[in-house]
N, C-alpha and C positions, 0 to 999 in steps of 0.2 A: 520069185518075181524081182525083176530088178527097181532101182530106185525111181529112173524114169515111166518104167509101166507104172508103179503106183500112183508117181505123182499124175501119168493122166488117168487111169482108173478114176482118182479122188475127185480130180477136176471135172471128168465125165458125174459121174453122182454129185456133183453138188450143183452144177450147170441142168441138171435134168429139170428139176422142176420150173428154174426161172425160164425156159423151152418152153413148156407145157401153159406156163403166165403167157406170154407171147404171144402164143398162138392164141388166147381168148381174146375178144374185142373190148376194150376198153370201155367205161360209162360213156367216156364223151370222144364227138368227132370234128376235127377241126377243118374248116374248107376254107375256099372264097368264093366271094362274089365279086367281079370285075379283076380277078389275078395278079392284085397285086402282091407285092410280099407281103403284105402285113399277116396277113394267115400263120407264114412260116415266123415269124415272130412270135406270134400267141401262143403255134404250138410249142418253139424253145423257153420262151419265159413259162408257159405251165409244167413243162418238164424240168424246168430246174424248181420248178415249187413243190414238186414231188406230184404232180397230179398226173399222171396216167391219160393219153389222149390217144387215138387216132388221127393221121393226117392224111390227107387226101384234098388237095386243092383241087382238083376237079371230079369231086365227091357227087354221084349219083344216089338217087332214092335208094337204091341195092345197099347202098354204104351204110344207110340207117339202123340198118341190123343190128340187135346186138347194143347199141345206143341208146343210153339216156336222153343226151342232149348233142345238142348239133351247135355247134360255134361258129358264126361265120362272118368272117373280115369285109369290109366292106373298102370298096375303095378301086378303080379301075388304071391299069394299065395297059396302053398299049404293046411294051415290050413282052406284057406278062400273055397279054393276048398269043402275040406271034409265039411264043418260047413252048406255049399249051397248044399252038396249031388249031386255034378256034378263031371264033369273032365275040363282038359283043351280041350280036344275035343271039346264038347257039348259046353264050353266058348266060343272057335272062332265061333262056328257054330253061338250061339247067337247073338255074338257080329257082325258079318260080315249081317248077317240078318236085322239086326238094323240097321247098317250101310244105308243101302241099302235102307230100308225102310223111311230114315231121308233123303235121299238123292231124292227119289220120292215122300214124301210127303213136300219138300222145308223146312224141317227142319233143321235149324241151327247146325252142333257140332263143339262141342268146348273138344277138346281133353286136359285134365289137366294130368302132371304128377307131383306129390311132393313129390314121393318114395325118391328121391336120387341115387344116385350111384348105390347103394345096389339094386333099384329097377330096375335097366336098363341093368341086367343081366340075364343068362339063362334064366328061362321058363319067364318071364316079356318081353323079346325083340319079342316075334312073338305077342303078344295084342299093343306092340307100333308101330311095324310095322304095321299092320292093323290099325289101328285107323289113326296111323300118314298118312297113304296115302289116307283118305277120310276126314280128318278134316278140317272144314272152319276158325279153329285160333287154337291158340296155348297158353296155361297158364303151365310156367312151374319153376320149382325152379330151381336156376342156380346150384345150387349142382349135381342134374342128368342131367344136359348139359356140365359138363366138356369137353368130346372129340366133342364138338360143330353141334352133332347130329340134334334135334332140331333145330338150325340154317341153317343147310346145303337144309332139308327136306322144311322149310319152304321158304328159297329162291327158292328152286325149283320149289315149288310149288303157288309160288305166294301168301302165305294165311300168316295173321299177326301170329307173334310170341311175346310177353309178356313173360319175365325174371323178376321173382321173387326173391327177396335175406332174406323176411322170411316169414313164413310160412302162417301170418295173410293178409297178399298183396294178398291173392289169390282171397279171395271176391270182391276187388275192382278192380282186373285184369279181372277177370272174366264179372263185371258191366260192363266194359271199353268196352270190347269184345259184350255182350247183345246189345250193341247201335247201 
């Protein structure tokens, strides 16, 4: 055998198993609610925190499979709307489905918002309202809690709240919450 068969033979055997990891579903699933990027955010910052996620920004109840917990960005975009080929309708419908679905299959969510300010306005406050009134914790950037929203929902509601002050605290707020 020559040098190059071996070196892929090797390469093949030692890539097999990390294959076989792949293909299981991770504990957690990261989506959005209102399409903005900030979803794809949480999934990169928990991937470089070493935490293992699924992504799926337009994540249906099927998706919960397999799933601990269910992450979901809060925060609406228009571009993000057209880019998914949906509306805000068809978003809450998703998103309240989900909800629902995480909620009888004992799956964990964890409602993140990291928009800011900017993000906790017009079409953005009816995905925070929904999420915010089924979420079992809270990861949020103190920028979009100025009128202390997030604080008031979470005492209400009995379920932990996590203030972030920058943007990289969100994987380890998020960890914190996993446990």
């Amino acid at each position: 055998m020559n040098l190059f068969a071996r070196c892929a033979l090797g390469l093949a055997l030692t890539m097999a198993p990390l294959g076989a990891t792949a293909a299981m579903a991770a504990d957690v699933l990261v989506t959005s609610s209102g399409q903005a990027l900030d979803a794809f955010t949480v999934k990169t910052l928990l991937g470089r925190a070493g935490v293992e996620n699924d992504y799926d920004p337009v994540a249906t109840k099927d998706a919960l499979d397999g799933h601990k917990a269910v992450i979901i960005a809060v925060g609406a975009s228009v571009k993000g709307f057209g880019a998914a080929g949906i509306t805000a309708e068809t978003e809450l419908a998703r998103t309240k489905e989900l909800l629902e679905a995480a909620d009888a299959a004992d799956v964990k969510v964890i409602a993140v918002h990291i928009g800011g300010a900017e993000r906790r306005q017009g079409l953005s406050e009816q995905f925070i309202e929904l999420v915010s009134n089924e979420a079992d914790a809270f990861v949020v950037w103190d920028k979009g809690n100025a009128d202390g929203y997030f604080e008031t929902v979470s005492s209400e509601r009995g379920v932990p709240l996590t203030l972030i002050s920058k943007l990289p605290d969100v994987a380890p707020a998020i960890q914190e919450q996993l446990q």
